[in-house]
Each structure stands twice: as C-alpha cells, then as structure tokens.
C-alpha positions in Angstrom: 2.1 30.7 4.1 -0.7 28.7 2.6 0.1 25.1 2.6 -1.7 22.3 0.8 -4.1 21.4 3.3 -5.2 24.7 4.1 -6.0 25.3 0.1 -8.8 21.8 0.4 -10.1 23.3 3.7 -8.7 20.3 5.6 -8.7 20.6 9.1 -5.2 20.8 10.4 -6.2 18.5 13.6 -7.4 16.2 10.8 -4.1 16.0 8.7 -1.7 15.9 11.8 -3.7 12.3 13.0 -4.5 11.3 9.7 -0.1 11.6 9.1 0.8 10.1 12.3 -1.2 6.6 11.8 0.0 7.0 8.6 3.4 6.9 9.3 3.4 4.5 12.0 1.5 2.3 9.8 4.2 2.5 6.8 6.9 1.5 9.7 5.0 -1.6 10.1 4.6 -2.5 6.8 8.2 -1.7 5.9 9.0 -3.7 9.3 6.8 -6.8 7.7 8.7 -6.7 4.1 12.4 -6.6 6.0 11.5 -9.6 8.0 10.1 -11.7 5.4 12.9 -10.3 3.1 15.6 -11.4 5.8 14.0 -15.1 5.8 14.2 -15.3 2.5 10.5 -15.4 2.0 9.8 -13.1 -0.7 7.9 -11.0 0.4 6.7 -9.5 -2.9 5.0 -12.8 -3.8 4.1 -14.1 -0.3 0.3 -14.5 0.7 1.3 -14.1 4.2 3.2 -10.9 3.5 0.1 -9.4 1.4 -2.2 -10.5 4.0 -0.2 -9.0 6.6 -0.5 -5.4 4.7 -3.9 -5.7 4.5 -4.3 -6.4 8.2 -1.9 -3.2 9.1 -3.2 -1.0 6.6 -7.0 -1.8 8.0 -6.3 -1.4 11.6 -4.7 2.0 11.3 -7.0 3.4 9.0 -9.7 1.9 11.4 -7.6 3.7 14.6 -7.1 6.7 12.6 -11.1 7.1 11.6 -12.5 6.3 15.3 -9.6 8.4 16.7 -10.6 11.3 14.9 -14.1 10.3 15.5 -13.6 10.5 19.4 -10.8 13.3 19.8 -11.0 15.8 17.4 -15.0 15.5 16.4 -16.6 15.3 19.4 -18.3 12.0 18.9 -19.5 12.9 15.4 -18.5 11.3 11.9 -19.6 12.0 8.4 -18.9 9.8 5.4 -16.5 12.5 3.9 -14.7 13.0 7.3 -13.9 9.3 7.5 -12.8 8.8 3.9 -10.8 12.6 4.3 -8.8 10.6 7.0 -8.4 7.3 5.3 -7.3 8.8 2.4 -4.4 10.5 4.0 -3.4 7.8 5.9 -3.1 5.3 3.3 -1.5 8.1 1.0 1.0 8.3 3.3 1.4 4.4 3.7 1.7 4.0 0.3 4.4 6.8 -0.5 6.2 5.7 3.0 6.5 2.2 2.2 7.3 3.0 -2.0 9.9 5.5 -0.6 11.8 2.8 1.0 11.2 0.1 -1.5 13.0 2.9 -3.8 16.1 3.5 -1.4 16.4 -0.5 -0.5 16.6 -1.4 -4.6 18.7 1.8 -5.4 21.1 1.6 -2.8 20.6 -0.9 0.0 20.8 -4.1 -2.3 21.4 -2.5 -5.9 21.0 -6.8 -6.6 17.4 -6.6 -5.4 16.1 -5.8 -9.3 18.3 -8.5 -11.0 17.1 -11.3 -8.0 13.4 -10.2 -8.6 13.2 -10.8 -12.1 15.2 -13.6 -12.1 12.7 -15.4 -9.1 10.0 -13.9 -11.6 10.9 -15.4 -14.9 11.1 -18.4 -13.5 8.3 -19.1 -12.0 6.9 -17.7 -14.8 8.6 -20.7 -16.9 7.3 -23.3 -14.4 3.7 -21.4 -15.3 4.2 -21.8 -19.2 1.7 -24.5 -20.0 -1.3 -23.1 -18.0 -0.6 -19.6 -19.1 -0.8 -20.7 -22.7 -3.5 -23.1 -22.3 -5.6 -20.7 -21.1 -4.2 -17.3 -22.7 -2.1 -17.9 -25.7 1.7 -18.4 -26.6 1.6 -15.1 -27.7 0.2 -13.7 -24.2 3.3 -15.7 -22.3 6.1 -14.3 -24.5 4.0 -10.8 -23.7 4.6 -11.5 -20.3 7.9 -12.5 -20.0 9.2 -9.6 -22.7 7.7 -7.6 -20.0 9.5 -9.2 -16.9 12.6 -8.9 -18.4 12.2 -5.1 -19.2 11.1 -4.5 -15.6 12.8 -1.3 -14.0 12.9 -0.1 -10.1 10.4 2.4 -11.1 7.8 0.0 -12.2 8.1 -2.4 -9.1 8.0 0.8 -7.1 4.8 2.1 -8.7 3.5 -1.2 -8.1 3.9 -0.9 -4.2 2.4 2.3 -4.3 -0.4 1.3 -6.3 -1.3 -1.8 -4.7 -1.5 -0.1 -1.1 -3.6 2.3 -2.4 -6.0 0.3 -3.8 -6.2 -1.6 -0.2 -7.0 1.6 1.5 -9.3 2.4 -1.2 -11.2 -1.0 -0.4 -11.5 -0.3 3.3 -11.6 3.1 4.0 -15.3 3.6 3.1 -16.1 -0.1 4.8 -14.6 2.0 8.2 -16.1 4.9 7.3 -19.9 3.8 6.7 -18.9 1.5 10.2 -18.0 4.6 12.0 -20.5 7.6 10.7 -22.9 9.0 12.9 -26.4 9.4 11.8 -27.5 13.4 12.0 -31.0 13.8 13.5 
C-alpha cells in the first residue's frame, strides 16, 4: 500500500513525531480558544489569544525539530530535515485547530457566525472615521459589504491560513538554530 509519505520519500520515523507534536500542539491551541471563548474574551480578535498561538505553535515545532534531531537522527540536522518536520507539524496544527473551529460554528454554537459578524461590524463602525481618513469611503463600505457576507468557510480558512503562516515564519528560524554543520 503506498501511502503519501512514502510517495515524497519521508521518513516514516519523521512523519510519526512530526504528527504527534502536531496534534498535541492543535489540543493546546484549541484548549487556548475554548478558554478565552468561555471568558468571553474573543478570542479571534484578542492579542493575548494570538500571542499565545504563536508561543504554542513555536515551542512544538521547536520540540519536534530538536526531537527529531536527537532521537531519530543521531545528533545530525539538515536545513530540509528541520523544515520537513515543521512543515508537518504546523500542517497538522493548522487543519487540527480549523477542523474544530468548523465543528464548534456548524454544530457546537450554530450562533457563533451571526455573534462574530455582529462583534465585527461594529467595531468596524467605531473604526469608520480612521478607515476613511486614511483609505477611502469607498474602501469602508468594501469592508463592511464583505463582513456581512462572511461564511463559516471563510473564517475557517482564515484559521488555517493564519497558523500556517506562523509556522511558516518559525520553522526555518528553528531549523537554521538546530542544523548541524557537515565537515
């Protein structure tokens, strides 16, 4: 049976880690979003919330890359190795956490869409004069077309998207950090 790893070459020892941190580390970040959510902190617009993301997504790539590094690898890292296990991981952050963000608007709080646009266009109101002093009016009525028209798919996309681009940032940071120079 040839699976999807084994088509890329990937090192099965590589995948299985790479899927574990990546897993754990989607519990934590789904963990981080039901407590802000449950303290009424929105955690879709909360600093504190982002912050912590970045924070989890950074440590368990960086666990992930030096585990690899020290169990499966002997000691040795290459650039490609380190960024073959970030990617996975935050892959699998990224679907984990949009794969519950997708289940908690479509059936855990079927509100959840209605509140977030609501919360949305009106801050977006409070924002009016700035956004057309430095934009235009016709950029603000853009925006808030937009907002109104926002579906579960969108938001969900933007989860996905937004921690893939944080893995994106730090995996190579971890991965130059990590390598081992080859005599």
């Amino acid at each position: 049976m040839v699976t999807l790893f084994s088509m890329f070459k990937v090192n099965p020892a590589l995948s299985k880690l790479a899927i574990k941190y990546g897993v754990v580390a989607a519990l934590f970040t789904v963990l981080a979003f039901v407590v802000f959510y449950i303290m009424g902190q929105q955690p879709w617009r909360n600093l504190v919330s982002f912050l912590l993301d970045v924070f989890v997504i950074g440590v368990f790539l960086f666990l992930a890359i030096k585990d690899y590094k020290d169990s499966v690898n002997n000691g040795a890292l290459r650039f490609y190795q380190g960024m073959t296990v970030g990617f996975i991981v935050y892959l699998t952050i990224a679907a984990g956490f949009s794969l519950f963000f997708f289940v908690l608007m479509q059936w855990v709080e079927p509100d959840f869409l209605g509140e977030y646009i609501k919360l949305a266009l009106e801050d977006l109101v409070s924002r009016r004069e700035m956004i057309v002093a430095g934009l235009s009016e016709e950029s603000y009525l853009d925006q808030y077309s937009k907002l109104q028209n926002t579906t579960i798919g969108v938001l969900v996309i933007d989860a996905f998207v937004k921690r893939l681009l944080i893995g994106l940032v730090l995996t190579p940071i971890f991965s130059v950090l990590l390598r081992t120079h080859q005599a």
